[in-house]
C-alpha positions in Angstrom: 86.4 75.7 88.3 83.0 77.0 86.0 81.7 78.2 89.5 84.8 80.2 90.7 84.9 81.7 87.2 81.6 82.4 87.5 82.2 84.4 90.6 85.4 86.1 89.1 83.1 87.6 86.5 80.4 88.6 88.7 82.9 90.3 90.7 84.7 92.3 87.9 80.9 93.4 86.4 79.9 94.2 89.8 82.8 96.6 89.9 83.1 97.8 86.3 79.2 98.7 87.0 79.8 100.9 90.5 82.8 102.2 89.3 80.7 103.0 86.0 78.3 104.4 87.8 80.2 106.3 89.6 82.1 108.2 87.0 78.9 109.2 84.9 77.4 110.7 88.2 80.4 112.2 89.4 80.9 114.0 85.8 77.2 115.1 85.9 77.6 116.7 89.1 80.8 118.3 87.8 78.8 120.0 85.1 76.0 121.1 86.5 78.2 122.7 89.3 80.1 124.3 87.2 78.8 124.9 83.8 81.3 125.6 80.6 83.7 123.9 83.1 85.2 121.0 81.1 85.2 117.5 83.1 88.0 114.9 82.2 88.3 112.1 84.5 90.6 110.4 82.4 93.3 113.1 82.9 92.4 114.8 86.2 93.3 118.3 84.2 91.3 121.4 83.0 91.1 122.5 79.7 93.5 124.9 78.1 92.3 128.4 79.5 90.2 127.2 82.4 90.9 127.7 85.9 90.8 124.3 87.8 88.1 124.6 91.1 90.3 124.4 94.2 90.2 124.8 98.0 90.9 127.8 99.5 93.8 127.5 101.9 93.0 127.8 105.8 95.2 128.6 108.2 95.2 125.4 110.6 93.8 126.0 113.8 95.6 124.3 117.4 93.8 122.9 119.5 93.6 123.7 123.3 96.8 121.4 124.0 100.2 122.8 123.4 102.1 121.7 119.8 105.5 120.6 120.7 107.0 120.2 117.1 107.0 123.0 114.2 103.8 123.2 111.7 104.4 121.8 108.8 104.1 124.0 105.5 100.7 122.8 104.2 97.6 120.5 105.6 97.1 117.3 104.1 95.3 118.4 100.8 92.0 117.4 98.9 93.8 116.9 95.9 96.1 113.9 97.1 93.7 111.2 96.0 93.5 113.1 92.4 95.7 110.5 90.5 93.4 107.9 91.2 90.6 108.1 88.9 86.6 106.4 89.4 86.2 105.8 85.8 88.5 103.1 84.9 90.0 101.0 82.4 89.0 97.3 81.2 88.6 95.2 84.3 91.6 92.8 83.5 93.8 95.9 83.4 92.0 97.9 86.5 94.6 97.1 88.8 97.3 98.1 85.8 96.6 101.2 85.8 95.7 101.8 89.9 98.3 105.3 90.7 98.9 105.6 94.5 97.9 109.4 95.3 101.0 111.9 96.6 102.8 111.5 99.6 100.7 108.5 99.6 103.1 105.4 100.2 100.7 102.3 100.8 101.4 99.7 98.2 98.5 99.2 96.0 99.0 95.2 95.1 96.0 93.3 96.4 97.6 90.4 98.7 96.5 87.0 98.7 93.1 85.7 100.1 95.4 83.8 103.4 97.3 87.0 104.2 97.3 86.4 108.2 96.3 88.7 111.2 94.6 91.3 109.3 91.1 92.6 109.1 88.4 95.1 108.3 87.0 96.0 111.9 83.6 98.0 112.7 81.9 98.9 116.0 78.2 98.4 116.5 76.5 99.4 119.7 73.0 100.0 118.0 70.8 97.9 115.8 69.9 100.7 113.4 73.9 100.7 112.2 73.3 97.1 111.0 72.1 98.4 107.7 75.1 100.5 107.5 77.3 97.6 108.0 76.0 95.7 105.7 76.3 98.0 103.3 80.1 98.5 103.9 80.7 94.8 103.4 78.9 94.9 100.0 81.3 97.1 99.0 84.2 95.5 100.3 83.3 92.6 98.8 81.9 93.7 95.7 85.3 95.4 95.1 87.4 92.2 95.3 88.3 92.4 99.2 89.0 89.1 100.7 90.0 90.3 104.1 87.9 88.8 107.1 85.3 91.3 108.5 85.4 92.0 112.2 82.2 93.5 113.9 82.6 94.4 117.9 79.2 94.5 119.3 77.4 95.4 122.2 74.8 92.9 122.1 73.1 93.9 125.0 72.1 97.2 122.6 71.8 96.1 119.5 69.5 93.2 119.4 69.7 89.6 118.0 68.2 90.2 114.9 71.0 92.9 114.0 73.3 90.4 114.9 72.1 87.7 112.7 72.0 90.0 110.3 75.7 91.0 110.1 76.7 87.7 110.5 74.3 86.9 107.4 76.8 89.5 105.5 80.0 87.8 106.6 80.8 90.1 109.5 82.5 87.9 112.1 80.6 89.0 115.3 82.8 89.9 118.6 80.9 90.8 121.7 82.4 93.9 123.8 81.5 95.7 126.7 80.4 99.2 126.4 82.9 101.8 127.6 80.9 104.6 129.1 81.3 108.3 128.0 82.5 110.5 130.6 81.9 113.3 129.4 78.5 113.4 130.7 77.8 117.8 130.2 78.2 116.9 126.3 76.4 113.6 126.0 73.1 114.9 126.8 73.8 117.8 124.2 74.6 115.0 121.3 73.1 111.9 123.0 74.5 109.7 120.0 77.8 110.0 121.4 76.7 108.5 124.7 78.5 104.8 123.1 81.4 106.2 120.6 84.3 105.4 123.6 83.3 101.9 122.7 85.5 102.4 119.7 88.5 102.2 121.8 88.3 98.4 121.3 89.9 98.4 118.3 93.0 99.5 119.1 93.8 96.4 121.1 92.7 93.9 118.7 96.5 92.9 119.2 95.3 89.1 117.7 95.6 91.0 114.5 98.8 93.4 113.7 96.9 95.7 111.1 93.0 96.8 111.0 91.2 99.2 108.9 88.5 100.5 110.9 85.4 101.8 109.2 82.5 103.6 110.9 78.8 102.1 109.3 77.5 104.9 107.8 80.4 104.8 105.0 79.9 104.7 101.4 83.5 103.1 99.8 83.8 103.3 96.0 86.9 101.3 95.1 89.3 98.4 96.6 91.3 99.7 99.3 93.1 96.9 100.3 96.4 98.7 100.2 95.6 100.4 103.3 97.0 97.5 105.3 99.9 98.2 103.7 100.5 101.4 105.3 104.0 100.8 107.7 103.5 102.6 110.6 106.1 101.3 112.9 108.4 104.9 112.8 106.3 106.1 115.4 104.8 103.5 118.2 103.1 106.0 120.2 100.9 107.5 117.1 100.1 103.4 115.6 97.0 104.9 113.1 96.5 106.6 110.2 93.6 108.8 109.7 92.7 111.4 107.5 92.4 115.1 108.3 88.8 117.0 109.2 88.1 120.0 107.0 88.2 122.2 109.4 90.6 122.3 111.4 93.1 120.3 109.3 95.2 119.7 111.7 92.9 117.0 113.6 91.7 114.2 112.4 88.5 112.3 111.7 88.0 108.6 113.0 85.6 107.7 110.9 88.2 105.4 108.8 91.3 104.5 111.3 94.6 102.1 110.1 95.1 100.8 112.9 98.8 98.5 114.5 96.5 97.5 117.9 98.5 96.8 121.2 96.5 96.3 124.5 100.0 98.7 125.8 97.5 101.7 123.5 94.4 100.0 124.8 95.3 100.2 128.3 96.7 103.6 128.0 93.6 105.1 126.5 91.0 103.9 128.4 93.3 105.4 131.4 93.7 108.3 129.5 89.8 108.9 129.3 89.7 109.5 132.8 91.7 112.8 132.8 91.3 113.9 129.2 88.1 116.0 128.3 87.0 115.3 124.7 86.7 118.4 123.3 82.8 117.8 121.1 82.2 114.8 123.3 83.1 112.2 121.1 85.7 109.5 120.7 87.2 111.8 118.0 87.3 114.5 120.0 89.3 112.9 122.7 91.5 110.4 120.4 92.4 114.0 119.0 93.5 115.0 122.7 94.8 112.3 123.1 97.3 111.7 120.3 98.3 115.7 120.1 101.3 114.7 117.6 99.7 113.0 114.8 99.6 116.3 112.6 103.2 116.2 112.6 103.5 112.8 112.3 105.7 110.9 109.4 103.1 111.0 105.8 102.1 107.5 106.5 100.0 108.8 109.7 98.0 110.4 107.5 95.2 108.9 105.0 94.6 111.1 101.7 91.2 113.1 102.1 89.8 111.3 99.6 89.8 108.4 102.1 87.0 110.0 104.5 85.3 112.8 102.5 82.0 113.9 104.6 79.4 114.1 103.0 78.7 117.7 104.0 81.7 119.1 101.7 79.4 119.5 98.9 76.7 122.4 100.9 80.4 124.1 103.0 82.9 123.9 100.9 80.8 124.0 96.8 84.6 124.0 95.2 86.2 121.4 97.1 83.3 118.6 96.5 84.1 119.9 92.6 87.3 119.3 93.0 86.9 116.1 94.3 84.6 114.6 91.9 86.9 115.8 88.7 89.7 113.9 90.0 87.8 110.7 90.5 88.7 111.3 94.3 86.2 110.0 96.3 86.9 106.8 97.7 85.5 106.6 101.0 82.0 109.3 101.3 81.3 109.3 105.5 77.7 110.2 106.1 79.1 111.8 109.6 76.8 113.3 111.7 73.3 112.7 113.8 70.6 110.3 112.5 69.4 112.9 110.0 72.4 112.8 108.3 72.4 109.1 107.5 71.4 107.8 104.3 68.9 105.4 105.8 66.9 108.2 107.5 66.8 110.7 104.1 63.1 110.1 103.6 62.7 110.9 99.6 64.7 114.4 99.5 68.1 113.9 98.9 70.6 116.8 98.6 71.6 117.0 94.4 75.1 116.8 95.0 74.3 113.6 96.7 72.0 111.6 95.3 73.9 109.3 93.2 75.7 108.2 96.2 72.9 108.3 98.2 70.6 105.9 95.5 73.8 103.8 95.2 74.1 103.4 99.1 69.8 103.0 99.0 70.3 100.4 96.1 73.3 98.2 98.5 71.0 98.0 101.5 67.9 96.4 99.6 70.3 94.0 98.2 69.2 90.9 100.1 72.7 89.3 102.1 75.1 87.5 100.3 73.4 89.0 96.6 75.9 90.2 93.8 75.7 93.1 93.8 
């Protein structure tokens, strides 16, 4: 009983301190982006007689396949994760006071530690993302997360050391074979896409009936348990949710996928690569092709932005990162992109607007396995 208590407390510092953290950064970034500009995370709101930083609208863009439904009004927006706030109240009320973001309809009550057949998944076909792993499950777990954590490995890539390593942080290690990118002409352009198809695996993990995927190079700053309950049965042909790209916003990232797996999707993607280009020679690019109607999908389809913000908002898009910061709405910062764009290979200069979440993700990975954090 002492021990478990002990742990319980651990677990709520641990996450009054990132959270914390978090909140102080995010409001110095704020000001220093935009000085006289008052910050107040508690509310989310400006001050009377200041504009509030937005995002300018763009017009979405289709892609090369024909849309067979109308557009809908407006893109998914930045601002949908603004009711949820990173600085928050005492820990025993912290789940009190959680607010689901607009149009956002996933139940935010944690479920119990047996809840069956569901599962944080990631996909690992080279050792150097077994830091980035490991940092993901920190977070999961220092956030309160009791789901079980799913890696699917190539092992022939990735080495036995990486893999006694993830297991070290909990990750439950599942070995797949690699699923080859055909779309050669592109690969050797962006050779670090030559092994994303491998990501197809997750969607016929049907021994579970929901998985959050997460790429490894993700830096997640609250509990986001609730994503498993996302009901996505209205539409079997479109069984994810994912969150828009910036540009266009009318595909979506894969970086963070809620996933209903089927082998009857499994089986009908991995056909489907054999006739459907990928359009940057990634798994997104083709998982965008593929799945042409998830834009105008039902709103559980589609994740908040909050929920896969790259980390490349702050130097495009100045007002948006702004934005994002004053309404706490960062949950999920993906450090998308080649190898120089991952936090492990930043070697001592760090962009401002990132550097508290680039120290935090720095401070996770030193953390020895299985370390409070």
């Amino acid at each position: 009983g002492g021990r478990r208590a002990g742990r319980r407390g651990r677990r709520r510092a641990a996450t009054l301190f990132l959270a914390t953290l978090l909140a102080g950064a995010c409001e110095g970034q704020y000001m220093r982006s935009h000085p006289g500009a008052p910050f107040e995370p508690s509310t989310g709101k400006q001050a009377p007689g200041r504009t509030r930083p937005g995002v300018r609208e763009e017009q979405p863009l289709k892609g090369d396949h024909e849309r067979n439904q109308p557009q809908e009004p407006q893109a998914p927006q930045l601002a949908a994760a603004d009711a949820q706030h990173v600085k928050p109240p005492s820990p025993k009320r912290q789940q009190h006071h959680q607010q689901k973001p607009p149009a956002f309809t996933a139940s935010t009550k944690q479920q119990p530690a047996s809840a069956p057949r569901q599962a944080y998944v990631t996909v690992l076909t080279t050792a150097k993302y077994a830091v980035g792993a490991s940092v993901v499950a920190k977070c999961l777990k220092a956030f309160g997360s009791t789901r079980p954590l799913v890696a699917l490995v190539d092992t022939s890539l990735i080495g036995t050391e990486a893999e006694t390593a993830m297991r070290a942080e909990g990750w439950s290690v599942r070995p797949i074979p690699a699923l080859s990118n055909p779309n050669r002409d592109l690969v050797q352009e962006r050779p670090w896409f030559e092994t994303t198809f491998s990501k197809l695996h997750v969607f016929g993990l049907d021994d579970f009936d929901k998985v959050v995927f997460l790429d490894a190079d993700l830096l997640i700053t609250r509990n986001i348990d609730h994503l498993f309950d996302l009901d996505l049965s209205d539409n079997p042909d479109i069984p994810f949710a994912a969150a828009s790209e910036v540009f266009p916003p009318d595909s979506f990232n894969s970086g963070v996928l809620v996933v209903s797996p089927s082998q009857r999707i499994f089986r009908r993607l991995t056909e489907a690569a054999k006739t459907i280009k990928s359009y940057d020679g990634s798994d997104q690019g083709f998982l965008n092709r593929a799945f042409p109607g998830w834009y105008n999908a039902s709103s559980p389809h589609r994740l908040p932005f909050a929920y896969n913000i790259p980390q490349t908002l702050p130097m495009y898009h100045p007002a948006a990162w702004g934005r994002a910061l004053q309404g706490g709405g960062v949950a999920i910062l993906h450090f998308a992109g080649d190898d120089t764009m991952k936090p492990w290979s930043f070697d001592g200069v760090v962009p401002p607007s990132l550097g508290v979440f680039v120290h935090l993700w720095q401070q996770l990975a030193r953390a020895p396995p299985g370390a409070d954090v």
